[in-house]
Phi, psi and omega in degrees: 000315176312303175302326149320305196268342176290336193271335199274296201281042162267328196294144183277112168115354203297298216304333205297335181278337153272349163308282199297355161261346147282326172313306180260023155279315154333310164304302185313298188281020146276328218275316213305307202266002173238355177313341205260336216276285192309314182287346174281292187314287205290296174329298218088009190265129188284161195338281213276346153302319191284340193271314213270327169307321163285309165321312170285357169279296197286320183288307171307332148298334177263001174278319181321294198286316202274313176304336173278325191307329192278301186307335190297326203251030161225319178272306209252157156300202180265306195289005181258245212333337192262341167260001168277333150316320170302307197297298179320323192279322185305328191238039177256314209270336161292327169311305158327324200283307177260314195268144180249357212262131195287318195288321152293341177280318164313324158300327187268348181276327197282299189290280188311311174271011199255338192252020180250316189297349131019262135006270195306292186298325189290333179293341153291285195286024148297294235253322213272290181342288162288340154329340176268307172342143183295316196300347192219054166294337158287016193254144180269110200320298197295316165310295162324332164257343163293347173270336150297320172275346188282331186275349152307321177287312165350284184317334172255001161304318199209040170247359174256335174306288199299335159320292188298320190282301153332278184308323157289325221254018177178012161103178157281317202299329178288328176277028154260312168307311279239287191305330150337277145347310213280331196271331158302311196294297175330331145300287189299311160333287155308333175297297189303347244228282199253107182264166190257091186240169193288188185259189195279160195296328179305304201268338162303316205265006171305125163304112160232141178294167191302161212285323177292309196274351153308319182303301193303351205294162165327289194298334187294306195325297188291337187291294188308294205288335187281324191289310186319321185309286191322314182307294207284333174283342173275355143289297144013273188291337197264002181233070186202307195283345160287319160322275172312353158261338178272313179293262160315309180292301181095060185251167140316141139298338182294277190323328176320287214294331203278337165329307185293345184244016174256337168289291215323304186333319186266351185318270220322299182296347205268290212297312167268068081282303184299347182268328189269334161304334191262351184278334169278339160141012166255057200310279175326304193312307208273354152294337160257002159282305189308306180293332183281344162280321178310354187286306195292314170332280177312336180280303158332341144310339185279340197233054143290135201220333170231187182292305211266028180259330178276353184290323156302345193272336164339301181315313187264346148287356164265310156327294172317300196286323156311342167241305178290013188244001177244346175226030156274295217296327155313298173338302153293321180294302162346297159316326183179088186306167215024042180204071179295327213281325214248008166262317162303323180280290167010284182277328192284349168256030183250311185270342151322292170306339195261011173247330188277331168306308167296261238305263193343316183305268237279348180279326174263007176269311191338297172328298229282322207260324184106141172300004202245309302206299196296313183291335169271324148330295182301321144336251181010317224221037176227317201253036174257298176324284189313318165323292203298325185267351170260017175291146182281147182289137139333141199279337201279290177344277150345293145339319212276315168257019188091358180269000000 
């Protein structure tokens, strides 16, 4: 392992690169636990505006996401996509900041943040691309992006506490500057960080079949509809359990916040095990252990009775979220080789997608089923997931990702 991590940060510009992917887990982990709160509460908009408002957000991203994923690894560079995204996000969140108006906020959410969802996958297929590089032909690809996803995770150890501290001490409108900001560094990072060089020669001359029958093969399909389920329960939760703490608990934002940093903690050791375990060939085991804890999580969620009562279940929301939100991403790429860009978008758009289903869902559920009611749906729809992952794999699958 050691000998893994001298070679990745010997690489020029890395660390500089974990900085600017903290920046933007750092954005994200001001905006993310409170989006349900600011748009019901503040906006005023009611359930199925707010689920039809996240949704349109969520659908242009993933149309957005997936089309620079297919040009990143064919027209533009990684660092020309990685600053047009930046750019969307910083003035997606100043746009947030200020307008109150719903129909310009769909606008700004659809356009500005839709081509920011962006961001996260290229900056994996930036870091897996080069890992393909001769110079760094030893590095164990899935252990080297868990050290890329920990510093992503990082940003959520203390980024919904200083969210929640911001947002009293300055509103909504101060953690959307915030995040705003967050997005600049993240910019002047790529300036600094990520050069703008072609792609590798193996993956220019690659044949890739066309972009509908790539989305369509059998193994992707079925990979993709299970993690979306796995995706949408996690949404859910996350704009479903701030409710139910302000509310049903009679809990704080502050108490929101400290709920939202307690899995990153355990993310981080969790993400280098699970990464050096999947560099050995167990990629499928540890994807369906991680589901079967987010299953155990959400049930456990049921019988909670004061706020600090969800601070231990935390723990089995980190065991999840630390391996499926970290060895998909190899996984798919795995799937398809020389094509980081349009594998990534993949996977960030299996959590897209599984957000625009949670949003949409939690907008026509909320009412009728209840926060507890949301919490057993989400069981429900991990352990579909798991059905889809203990099906045996195609041999082409299998081969491809290592199983």
């Amino acid at each position: 392992m050691k000998r893994s991590l001298d070679s990745i940060f010997r690489q020029p510009g890395f660390v500089g690169v974990l900085a600017a992917n903290f920046a933007l887990g750092m954005a994200y982990s001001f905006v993310a636990p409170f989006m349900s709160l600011w748009g019901i509460q503040h906006i005023g908009m009611r359930g199925p505006v707010f689920g039809v408002f996240m949704t349109s957000t969520a659908v242009s991203g993933i149309v957005l996401s997936t089309l620079l994923g297919r040009w990143s690894d064919t027209h533009l560079t990684r660092r020309t996509v990685l600053l047009l995204g930046g750019t969307g996000g910083l003035l997606g969140y100043v746009g947030y900041a200020f307008v109150r108006d719903v129909v310009l906020l769909t606008l700004i959410g659809s356009l500005l943040l839709g081509v920011a969802q962006v961001n996260i996958s290229q900056l994996f297929a930036y870091m897996r691309e080069e890992l393909s590089r001769s110079e760094n032909a030893r590095a164990d690809a899935p252990l080297l992006m868990s050290v890329l996803r920990v510093s992503f995770s990082l940003a959520w150890t203390f980024g919904p506490a200083l969210g929640s501290w911001m947002m009293v001490t300055f509103d909504y409108r101060g953690i959307f500057l915030g995040a705003a900001g967050l997005f600049g560094l993240f910019l002047i990072g790529v300036l600094a960080f990520v050069p703008d060089r072609p792609h590798l020669p193996a993956a220019r001359q690659a044949a890739r079949p066309p972009l509908l029958r790539t989305l369509t093969r059998p193994d992707i399909l079925a990979y993709f509809s299970g993690f979306v389920l796995l995706f949408a329960a996690f949404n859910l939760n996350i704009m479903n359990l701030p409710l139910l703490v302000t509310g049903h608990l009679g809990g704080t934002p502050r108490e929101v916040g400290i709920i939202y940093s307690i899995a990153p903690f355990f993310e981080i050791p969790l993400m280098i095990w699970s990464g050096r375990l999947a560099a050995r060939g167990h990629q499928l085991a540890l994807l369906r252990f991680g589901v079967i804890a987010a299953a155990v999580y959400f049930v456990s969620l049921l019988f909670v009775q004061a706020p600090w009562h969800v601070y231990p279940a935390q723990i089995l929301s980190a065991v999840a979220i630390a391996i499926t939100t970290n060895i998909t991403i190899t996984f798919f790429q795995d799937l398809l080789p020389g094509q980081a860009g349009l594998a990534t978008s993949i996977y960030g758009n299996s959590f897209s997608v599984g957000g625009l289903g949670g949003y949409f869902a939690f907008g026509l559920l909320m009412d009728g089923v209840g926060q507890r009611g949301i919490f057993v749906l989400c069981a429900g729809l991990s352990l579909v997931t798991l059905a889809i992952l203990c099906r045996r794999p195609p041999e082409n699958a299998a081969a491809a990702a290592g199983i």
